[in-house]
N, C-alpha and C positions, 0 to 999 in steps of 0.2 A: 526718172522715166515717167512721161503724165500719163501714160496708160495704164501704170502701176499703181503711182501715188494720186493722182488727181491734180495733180501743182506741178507747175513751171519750174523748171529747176534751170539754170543760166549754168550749160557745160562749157569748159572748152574742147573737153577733147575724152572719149574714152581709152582710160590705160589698161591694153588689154581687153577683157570681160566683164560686165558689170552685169552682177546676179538680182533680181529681184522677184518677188512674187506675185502674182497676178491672182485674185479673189472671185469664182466667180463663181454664182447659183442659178442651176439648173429647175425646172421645174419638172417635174413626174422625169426625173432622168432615172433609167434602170427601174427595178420595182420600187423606189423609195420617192416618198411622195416631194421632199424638197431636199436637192446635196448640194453642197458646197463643193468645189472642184478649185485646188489651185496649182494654176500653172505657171511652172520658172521661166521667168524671161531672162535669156540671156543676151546682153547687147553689145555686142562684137567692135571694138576698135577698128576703124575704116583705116586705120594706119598701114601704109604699105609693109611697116615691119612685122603686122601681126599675119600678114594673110596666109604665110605658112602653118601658123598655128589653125588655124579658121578651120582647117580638113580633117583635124582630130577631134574634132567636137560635132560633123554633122551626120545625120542619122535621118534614114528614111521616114522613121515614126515621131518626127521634131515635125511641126510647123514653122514654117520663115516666111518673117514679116520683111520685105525689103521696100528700106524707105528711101524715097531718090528727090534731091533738092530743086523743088516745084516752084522755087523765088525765081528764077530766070533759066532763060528759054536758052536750048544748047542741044545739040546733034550728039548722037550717039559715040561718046568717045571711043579712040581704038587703046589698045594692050590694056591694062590693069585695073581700068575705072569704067565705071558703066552699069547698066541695067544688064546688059548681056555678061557682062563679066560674069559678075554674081549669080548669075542664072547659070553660066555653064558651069562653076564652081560647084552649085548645089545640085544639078543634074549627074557631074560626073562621080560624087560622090557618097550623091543620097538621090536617087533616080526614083521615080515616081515620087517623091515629096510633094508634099504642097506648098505653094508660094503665094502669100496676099502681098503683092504692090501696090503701096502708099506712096503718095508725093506729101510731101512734108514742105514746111514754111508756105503755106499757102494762103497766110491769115483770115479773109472771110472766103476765098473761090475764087473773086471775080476777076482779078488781075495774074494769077496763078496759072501757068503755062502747061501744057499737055506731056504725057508720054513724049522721049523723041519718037517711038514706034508707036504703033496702035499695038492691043493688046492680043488681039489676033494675028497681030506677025510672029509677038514673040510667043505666041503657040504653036504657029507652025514650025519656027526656028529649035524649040525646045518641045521636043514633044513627051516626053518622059518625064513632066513635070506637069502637077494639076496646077494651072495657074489662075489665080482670084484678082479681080480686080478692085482694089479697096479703094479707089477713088481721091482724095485730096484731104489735109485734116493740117490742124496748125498746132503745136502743143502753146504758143505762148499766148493764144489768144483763145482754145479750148475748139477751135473749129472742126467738128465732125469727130470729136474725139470720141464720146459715147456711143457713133455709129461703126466706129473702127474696131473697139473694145468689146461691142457685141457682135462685130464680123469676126473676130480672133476666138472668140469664144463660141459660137455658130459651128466655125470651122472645126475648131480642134475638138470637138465630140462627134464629127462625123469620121476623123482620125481611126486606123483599126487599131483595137489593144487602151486607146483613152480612158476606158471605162473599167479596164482589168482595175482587179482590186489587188494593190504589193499585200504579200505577209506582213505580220507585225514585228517579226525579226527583220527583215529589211527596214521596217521604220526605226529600230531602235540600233542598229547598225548606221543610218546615216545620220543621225542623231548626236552619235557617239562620234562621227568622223567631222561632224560640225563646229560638237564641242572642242573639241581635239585642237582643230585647226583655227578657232577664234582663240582660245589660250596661247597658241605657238605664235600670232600677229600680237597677241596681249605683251609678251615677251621680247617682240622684234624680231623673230626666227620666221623663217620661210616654213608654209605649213605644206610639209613635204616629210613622209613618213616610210618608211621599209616595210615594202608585201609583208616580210612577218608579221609586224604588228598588225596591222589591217588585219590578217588570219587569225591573229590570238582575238581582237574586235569582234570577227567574224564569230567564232566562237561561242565568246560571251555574251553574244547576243542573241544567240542559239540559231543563225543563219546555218540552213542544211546544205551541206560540204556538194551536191550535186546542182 
């Protein structure tokens, strides 16, 4: 992910969900004169077999970044693929979210084709969504990437609840679930555990029972 890492990585395809961390620092954020803030990028397989999966992971208080292939020029597809898809997907199940729209492979701009819609259609079309316009960015050749990376992080502390601070039994609860679950892939096991254990976790980590 170059918004992550800063490098081109040559995908072919995302399996599932690919987690990564996003690094970023705030100036005079909250009373504290300079915070570090990181935020998980998660990057959803456009694969038609995952989109079922896609509804169990979105959340009002998520940011989505939807990036739509800006190398050639093409009308608003119908049923499953689209700008509108994914925008009604994220409205019917995370309504007022925010959404920054990226066109991606755009290498420097100039040859880089538009919105099918203007982005004020798709606010009138979607109104229960704050919609950001992020403009064009290329990850293999770094085009506007830095501009995208500070729009994402811009946005997501205007987010309500971003700034909450978790307890530290929460950190060491997901800590513990991280460990966990890199040793069970260490072993070749599915890292998939029984609510009990997670509660004895919960426990031990002195996460309070309400």
């Amino acid at each position: 992910n170059r918004l992550a890492t800063d490098e081109f990585q040559e995908f072919t395809r995302t399996e599932g969900v690919a987690i990564s961390d996003l690094h970023v620092t705030f100036e005079e954020l909250s009373a504290l004169p300079r915070t570090t803030l990181t935020l998980k990028l998660w990057d959803f397989g456009g694969q038609t077999e995952y989109y079922t999966t896609h509804v169990a992971f979105l959340d009002t208080r998520c940011l989505y970044v939807l990036v739509w292939n800006a190398s050639r020029e093409r009308h608003e597809p119908e049923g499953t693929h689209g700008v509108s898809f994914w925008l009604h997907s994220i409205q019917t199940h995370a309504p007022h979210a925010t959404v920054i729209i990226v066109g991606s492979k755009a290498e420097d701009g100039s040859m880089a084709h538009s919105l099918p819609r203007s982005i004020s259609a798709y606010r009138a079309q979607f109104p229960h969504l704050r919609l950001v316009d992020g403009g064009l960015m290329d990850s293999r050749t770094g085009h506007r990437i830095p501009e995208v990376k500070a729009l994402v992080r811009d946005t997501a502390l205007k987010i309500d609840g971003i700034q909450q601070t978790a307890p530290h039994s929460w950190h060491r609860l997901a800590q513990r679930c991280a460990k966990e679950a890199e040793e069970m892939e260490m072993e070749g096991k599915a890292p998939l555990v029984r609510e009990s254990e997670v509660r004895e976790w919960a426990l031990e980590a002195e996460v309070a029972e309400d």
